[in-house]
C-alpha positions in Angstrom: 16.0 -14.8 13.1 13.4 -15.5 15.7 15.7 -15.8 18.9 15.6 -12.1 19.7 11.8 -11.8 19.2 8.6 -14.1 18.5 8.5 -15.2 15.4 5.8 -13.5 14.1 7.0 -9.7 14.6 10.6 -10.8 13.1 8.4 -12.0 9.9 6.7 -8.9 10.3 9.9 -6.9 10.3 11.1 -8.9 7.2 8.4 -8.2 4.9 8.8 -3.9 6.2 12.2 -4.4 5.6 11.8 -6.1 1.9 8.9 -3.5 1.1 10.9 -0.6 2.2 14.1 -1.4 0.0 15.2 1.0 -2.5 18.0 0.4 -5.2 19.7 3.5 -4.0 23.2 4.1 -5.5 23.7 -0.1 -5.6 24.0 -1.6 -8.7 20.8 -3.3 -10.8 22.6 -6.6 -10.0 23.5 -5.8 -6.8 20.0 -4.9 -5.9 18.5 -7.9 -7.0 21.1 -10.0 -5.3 20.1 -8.1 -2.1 16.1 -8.4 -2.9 16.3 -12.3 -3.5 18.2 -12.8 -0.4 16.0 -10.7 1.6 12.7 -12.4 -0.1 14.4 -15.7 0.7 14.9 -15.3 4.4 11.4 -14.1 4.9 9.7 -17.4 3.1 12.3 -19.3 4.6 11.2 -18.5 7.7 7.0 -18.7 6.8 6.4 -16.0 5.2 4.7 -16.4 1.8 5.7 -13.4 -0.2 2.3 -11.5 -1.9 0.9 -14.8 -2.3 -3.1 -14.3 -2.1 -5.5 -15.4 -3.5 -5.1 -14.5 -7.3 -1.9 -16.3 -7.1 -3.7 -19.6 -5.6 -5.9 -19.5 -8.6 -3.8 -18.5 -11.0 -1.7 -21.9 -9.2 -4.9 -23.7 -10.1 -4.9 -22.5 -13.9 -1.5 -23.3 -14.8 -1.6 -26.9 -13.0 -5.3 -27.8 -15.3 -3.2 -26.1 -18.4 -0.3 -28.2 -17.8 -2.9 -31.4 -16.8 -4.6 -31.1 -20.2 -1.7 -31.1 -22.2 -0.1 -33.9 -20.0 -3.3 -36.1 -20.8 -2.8 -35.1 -24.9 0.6 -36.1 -24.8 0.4 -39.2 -22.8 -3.3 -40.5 -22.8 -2.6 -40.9 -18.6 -3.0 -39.1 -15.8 0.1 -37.6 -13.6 1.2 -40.3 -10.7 0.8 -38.0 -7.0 4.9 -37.6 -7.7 4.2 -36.1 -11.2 1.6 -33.8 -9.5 3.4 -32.6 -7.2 6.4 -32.1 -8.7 4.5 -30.1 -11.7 2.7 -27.9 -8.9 6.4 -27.0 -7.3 7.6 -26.1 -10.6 4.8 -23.9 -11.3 4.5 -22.4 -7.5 8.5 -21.5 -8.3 7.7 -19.5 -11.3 4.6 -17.5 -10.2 7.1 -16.9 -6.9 10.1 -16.1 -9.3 7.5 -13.5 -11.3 6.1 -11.7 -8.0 9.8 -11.2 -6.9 10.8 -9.5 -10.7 7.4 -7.2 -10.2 8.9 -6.1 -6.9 12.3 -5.7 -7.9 11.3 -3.7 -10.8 8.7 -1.3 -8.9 11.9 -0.9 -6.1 14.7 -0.3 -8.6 15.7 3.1 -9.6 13.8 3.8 -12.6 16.5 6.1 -14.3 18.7 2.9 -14.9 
């Protein structure tokens, strides 16, 4: 990834590359195939994919929702395991929803 340029402009390069894809003549499950794996080599390699700051927040809503009801249920606080498992879980899904948005906006809108 980085060995034929700094790392930086090869991130760089990912995130044109993701954010010029189009579905083309590949199928809808095709396309997504190719959209995850391309998403995945750019976080993989430090990108964060459109992750600003109204996903950090909305990160911070979800963890006091899921907090709150944690507390209801239990009458305990999470351990530092609990917490950050529960913050992974809910960083995965807010990553898995900003991937659909741009696989939808990128797909071929007469399928």
């Amino acid at each position: 990834f980085e060995e034929t340029k700094p790392k930086l402009l090869a991130i760089d390069d990912q995130m044109e590359l993701v954010m010029t894809m189009k579905q083309g003549n590949s199928t809808n499950e095709d396309f997504i195939k190719l959209m995850t794996k391309e998403v995945k080599v750019y976080t993989k390699h430090g990108g964060s994919f459109l992750w600003g700051k109204t996903q950090q927040l909305e990160l911070v809503k979800r963890k006091t929702a899921a907090l709150k009801i944690f507390i209801s249920e239990n009458s305990t606080a999470w351990t530092k395991e609990e917490e950050t498992e529960t913050e992974k879980l809910i960083r995965k899904r807010l990553d898995e929803e900003i991937l659909a948005m741009a696989i939808m906006k990128r797909a071929d809108k007469k399928r």
